[in-house]
C-alpha positions in Angstrom: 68.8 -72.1 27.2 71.9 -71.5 25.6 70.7 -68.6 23.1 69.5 -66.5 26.1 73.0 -66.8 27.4 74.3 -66.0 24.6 71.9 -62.9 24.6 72.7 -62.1 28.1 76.8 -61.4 27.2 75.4 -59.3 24.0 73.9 -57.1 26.6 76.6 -57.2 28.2 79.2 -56.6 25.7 77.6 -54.2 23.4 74.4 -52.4 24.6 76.3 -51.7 28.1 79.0 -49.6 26.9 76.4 -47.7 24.4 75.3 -46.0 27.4 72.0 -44.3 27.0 71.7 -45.6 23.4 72.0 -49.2 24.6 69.1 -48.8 27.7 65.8 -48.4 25.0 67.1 -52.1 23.2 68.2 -53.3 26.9 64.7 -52.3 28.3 63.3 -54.1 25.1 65.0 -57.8 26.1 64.4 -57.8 29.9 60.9 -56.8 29.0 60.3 -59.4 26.5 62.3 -62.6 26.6 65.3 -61.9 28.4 65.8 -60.8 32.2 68.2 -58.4 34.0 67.0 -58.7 37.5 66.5 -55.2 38.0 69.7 -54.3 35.5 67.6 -51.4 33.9 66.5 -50.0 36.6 70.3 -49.8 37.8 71.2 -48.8 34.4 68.7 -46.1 35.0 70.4 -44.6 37.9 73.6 -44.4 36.7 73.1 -43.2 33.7 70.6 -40.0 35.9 73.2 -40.0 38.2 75.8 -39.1 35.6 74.1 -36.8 33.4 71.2 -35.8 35.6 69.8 -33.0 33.1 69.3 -36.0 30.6 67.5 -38.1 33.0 64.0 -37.2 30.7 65.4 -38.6 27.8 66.5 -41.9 29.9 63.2 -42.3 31.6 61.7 -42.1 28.0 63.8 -44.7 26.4 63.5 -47.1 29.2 60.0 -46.6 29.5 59.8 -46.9 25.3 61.9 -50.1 25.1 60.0 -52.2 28.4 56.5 -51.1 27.1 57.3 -52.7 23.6 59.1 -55.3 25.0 56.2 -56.4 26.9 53.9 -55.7 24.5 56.0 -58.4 21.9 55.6 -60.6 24.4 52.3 -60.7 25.4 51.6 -60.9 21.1 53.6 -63.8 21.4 51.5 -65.3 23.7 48.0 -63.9 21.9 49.9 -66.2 18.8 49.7 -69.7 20.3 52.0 -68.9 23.1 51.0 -71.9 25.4 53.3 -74.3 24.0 55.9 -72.1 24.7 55.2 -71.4 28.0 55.0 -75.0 28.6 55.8 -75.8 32.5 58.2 -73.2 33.0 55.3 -71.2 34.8 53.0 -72.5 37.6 49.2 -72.9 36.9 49.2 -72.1 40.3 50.4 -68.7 39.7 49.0 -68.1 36.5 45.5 -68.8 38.0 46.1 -65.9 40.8 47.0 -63.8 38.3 44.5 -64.6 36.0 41.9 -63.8 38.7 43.8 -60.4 39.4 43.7 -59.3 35.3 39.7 -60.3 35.3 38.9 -58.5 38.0 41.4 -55.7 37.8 41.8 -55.4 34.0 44.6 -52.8 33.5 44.7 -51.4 36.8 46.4 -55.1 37.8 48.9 -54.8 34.3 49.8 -51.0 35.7 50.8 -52.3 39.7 52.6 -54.9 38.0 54.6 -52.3 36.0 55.1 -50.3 38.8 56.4 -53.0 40.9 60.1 -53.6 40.8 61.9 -57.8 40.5 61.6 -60.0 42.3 57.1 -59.1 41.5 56.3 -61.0 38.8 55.8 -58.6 35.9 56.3 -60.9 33.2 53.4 -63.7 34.0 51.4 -60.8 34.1 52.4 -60.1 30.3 51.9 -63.7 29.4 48.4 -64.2 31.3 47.3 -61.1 29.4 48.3 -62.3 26.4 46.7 -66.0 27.1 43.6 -64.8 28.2 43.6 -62.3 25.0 42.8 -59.0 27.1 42.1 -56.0 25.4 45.7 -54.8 23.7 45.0 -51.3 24.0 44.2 -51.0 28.1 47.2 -53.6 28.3 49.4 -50.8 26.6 48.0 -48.3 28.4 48.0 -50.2 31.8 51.8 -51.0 30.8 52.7 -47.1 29.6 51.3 -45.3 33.1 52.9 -47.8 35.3 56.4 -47.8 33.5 56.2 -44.0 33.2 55.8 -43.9 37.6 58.1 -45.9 38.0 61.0 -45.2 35.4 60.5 -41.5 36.3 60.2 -41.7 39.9 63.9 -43.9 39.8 65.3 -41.4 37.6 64.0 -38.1 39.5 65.4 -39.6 42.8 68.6 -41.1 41.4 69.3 -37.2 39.9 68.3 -35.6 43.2 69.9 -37.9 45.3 73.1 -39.5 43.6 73.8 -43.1 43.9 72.8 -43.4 47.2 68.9 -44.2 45.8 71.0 -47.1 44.7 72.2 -47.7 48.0 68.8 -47.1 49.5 67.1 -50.3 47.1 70.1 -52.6 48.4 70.3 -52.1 51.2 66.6 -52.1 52.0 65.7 -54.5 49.4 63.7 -54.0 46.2 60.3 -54.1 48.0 61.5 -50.8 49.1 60.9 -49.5 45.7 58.0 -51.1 45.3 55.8 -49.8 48.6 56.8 -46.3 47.3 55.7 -46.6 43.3 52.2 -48.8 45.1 51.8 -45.9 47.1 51.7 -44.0 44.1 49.3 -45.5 42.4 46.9 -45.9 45.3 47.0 -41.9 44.9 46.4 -42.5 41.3 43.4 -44.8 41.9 42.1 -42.4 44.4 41.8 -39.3 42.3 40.5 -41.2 39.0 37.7 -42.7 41.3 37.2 -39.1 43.0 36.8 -37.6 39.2 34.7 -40.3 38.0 32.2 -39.8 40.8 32.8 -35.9 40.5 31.3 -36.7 37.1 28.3 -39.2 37.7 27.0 -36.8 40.3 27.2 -33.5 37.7 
């Protein structure tokens, strides 16, 4: 579509040289209705990389700008957003996903927030939105996983320099992605531990 084009060399002309300022609005777009391909999370790195004692504020405004990004999007969808969606997605694919929100609730929105391109974040936003799940776990679900992930790109790419960078291209984005899973598998763990810690008092 030509607007999202046109959208795409905004981004590129005007929230790229902002820096840090442009990631939050940047975040916001490839969240929401436009897609960088992983562009934040690179944006992420360099900016850590660069000025690693501001990596905080980075993680926060990239984490700020995909969370309401998403959660635009999936109000969108809440709002009649079928006929938008049209045939661009695969009822095939919605339906597995669809099964994976109903069983999984937010624990399936947060591993899809976690998960880095080429996983399919956004249908998750749109199912979630179709299927009218619960906004406030889908914001929750959406916060936890963005904060993991966001803070575990910016800790390693101010630890470690550009070659985190390196690391994701060279062994492909699913790299990323076995790490922040592995992560939450801990997550799961320990909340499951507590809760039985707490049926059993």
């Amino acid at each position: 579509m030509a607007w999202l084009k046109q959208l795409g060399l905004w981004v590129q002309t005007v929230l790229v040289p902002l820096g840090g300022w442009g990631l939050g609005p940047a975040a916001f777009l490839d969240s929401s209705f436009l897609s960088l391909a992983g562009g934040v999370d690179l944006w992420l790195v360099t900016l850590a990389v660069a000025n690693p004692g501001s990596t905080p504020i980075y993680v926060l405004a990239a984490m700020a700008g995909s969370v309401s990004g998403a959660t635009v999007l999936s109000l969108t969808m809440r709002a009649g957003g079928r006929a938008l969606v049209g045939k661009r997605v695969s009822s095939e694919g919605m339906q597995k996903v669809r099964a994976q929100l109903e069983k999984y609730g937010a624990w399936a929105v947060m591993a899809a927030a976690l998960m880095p391109p080429p996983a399919p974040f956004k249908l998750f936003v749109v199912t979630s939105g179709l299927l009218n799940q619960p906004i406030g776990r889908f914001v929750l679900g959406l916060i936890v996983g963005r904060a993991i992930r966001y803070s575990l790109v910016g800790f390693l790419a101010a630890h470690y320099g550009r070659q985190v960078w390196d690391w994701i291209l060279r062994l492909g984005p699913w790299m990323l992605g076995v790490v922040l899973l592995s992560v939450l598998v801990l997550v799961m763990q320990r909340w499951k531990a507590n809760k039985t810690r707490e049926m059993s008092a």
